[in-house]
C-alpha positions as a Markdown table, in Angstrom:
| # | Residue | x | y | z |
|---|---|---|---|---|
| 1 | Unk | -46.9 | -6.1 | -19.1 |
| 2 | Unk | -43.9 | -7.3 | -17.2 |
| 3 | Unk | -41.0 | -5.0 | -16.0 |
| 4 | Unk | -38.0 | -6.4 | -16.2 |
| 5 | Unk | -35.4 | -3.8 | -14.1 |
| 6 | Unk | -32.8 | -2.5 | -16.1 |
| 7 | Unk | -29.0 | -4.5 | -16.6 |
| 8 | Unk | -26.8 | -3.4 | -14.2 |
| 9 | Unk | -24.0 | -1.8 | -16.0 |
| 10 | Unk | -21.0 | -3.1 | -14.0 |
| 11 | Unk | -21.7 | -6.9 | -14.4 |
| 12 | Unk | -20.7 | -8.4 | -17.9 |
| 13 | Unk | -23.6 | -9.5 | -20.6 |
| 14 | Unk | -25.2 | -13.2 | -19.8 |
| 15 | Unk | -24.1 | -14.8 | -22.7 |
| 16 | Unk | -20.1 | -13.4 | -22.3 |
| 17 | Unk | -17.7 | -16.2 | -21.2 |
| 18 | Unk | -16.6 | -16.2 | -17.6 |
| 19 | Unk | -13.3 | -15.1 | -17.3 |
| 20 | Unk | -10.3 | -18.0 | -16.3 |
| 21 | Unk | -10.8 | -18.6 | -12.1 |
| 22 | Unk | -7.8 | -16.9 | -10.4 |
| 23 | Unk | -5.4 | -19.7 | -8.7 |
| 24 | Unk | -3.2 | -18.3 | -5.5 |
| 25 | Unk | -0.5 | -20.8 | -5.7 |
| 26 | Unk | 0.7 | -20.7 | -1.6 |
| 27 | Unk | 4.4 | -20.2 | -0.9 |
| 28 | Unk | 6.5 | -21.5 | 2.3 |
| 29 | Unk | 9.1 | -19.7 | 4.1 |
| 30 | Unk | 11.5 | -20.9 | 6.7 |
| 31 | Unk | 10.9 | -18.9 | 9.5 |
| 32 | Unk | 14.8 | -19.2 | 11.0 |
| 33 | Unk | 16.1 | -18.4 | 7.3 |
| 34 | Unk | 13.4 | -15.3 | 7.1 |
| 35 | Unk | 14.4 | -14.5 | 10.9 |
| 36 | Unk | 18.1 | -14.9 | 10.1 |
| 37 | Unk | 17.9 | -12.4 | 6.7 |
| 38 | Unk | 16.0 | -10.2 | 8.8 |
| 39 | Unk | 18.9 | -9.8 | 11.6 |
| 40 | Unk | 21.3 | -9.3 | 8.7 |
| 41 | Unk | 19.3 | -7.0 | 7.3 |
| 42 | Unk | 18.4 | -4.7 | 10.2 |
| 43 | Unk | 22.3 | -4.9 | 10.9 |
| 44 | Unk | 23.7 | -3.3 | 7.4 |
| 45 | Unk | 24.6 | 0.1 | 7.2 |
| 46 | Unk | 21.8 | 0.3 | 4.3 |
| 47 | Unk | 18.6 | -0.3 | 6.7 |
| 48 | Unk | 20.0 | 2.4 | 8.7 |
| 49 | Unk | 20.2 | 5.1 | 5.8 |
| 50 | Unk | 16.7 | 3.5 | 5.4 |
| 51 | Unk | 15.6 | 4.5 | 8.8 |
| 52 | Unk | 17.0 | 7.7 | 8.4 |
| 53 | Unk | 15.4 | 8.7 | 5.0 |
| 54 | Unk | 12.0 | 7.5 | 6.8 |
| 55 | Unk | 12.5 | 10.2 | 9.5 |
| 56 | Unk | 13.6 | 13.0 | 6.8 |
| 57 | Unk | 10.1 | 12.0 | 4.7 |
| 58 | Unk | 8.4 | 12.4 | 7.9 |
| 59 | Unk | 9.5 | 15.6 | 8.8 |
| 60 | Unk | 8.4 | 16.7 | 5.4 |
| 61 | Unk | 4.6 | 15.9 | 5.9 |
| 62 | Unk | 4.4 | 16.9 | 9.5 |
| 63 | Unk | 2.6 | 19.4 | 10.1 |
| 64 | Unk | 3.9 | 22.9 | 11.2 |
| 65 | Unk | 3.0 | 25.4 | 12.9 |
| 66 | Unk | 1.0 | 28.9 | 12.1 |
| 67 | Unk | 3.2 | 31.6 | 12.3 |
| 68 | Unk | 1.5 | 35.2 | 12.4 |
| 69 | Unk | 3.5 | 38.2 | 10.9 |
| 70 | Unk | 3.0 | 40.9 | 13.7 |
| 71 | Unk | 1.1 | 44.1 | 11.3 |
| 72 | Unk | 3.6 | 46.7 | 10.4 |
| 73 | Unk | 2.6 | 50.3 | 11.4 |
């Protein structure tokens, strides 16, 4: 008597089709034009209200401090 381990239930069936291969198509970028939107970018009023909102999120998930209430008599 043979054992024959059990299927593993996260792999598909053996006689399923294969799903389609995935194709990454690859995508070129000029780096001046990228380098240039990026100095305009970082220049608008926008990316500073950005900024800003970044630093108010922040403030929102640091952590504070303990405070103890002193025991009234």
């Amino acid at each position: 008597m043979s054992s024959v381990p059990p299927a593993d239930p996260s792999l598909p069936p053996a006689d399923s089709p294969l799903p389609p291969p995935v194709v990454i198509a690859e995508v070129k970028y000029s780096l001046p034009q990228i380098l240039q939107e990026l100095k305009a970018e970082r220049s608008a009023s926008t990316f500073a209200m950005e900024k800003l909102d970044q630093n108010e999120i922040g403030k929102l998930f640091k952590a504070k401090p303990i405070r103890r209430v002193k025991p009234q008599k």
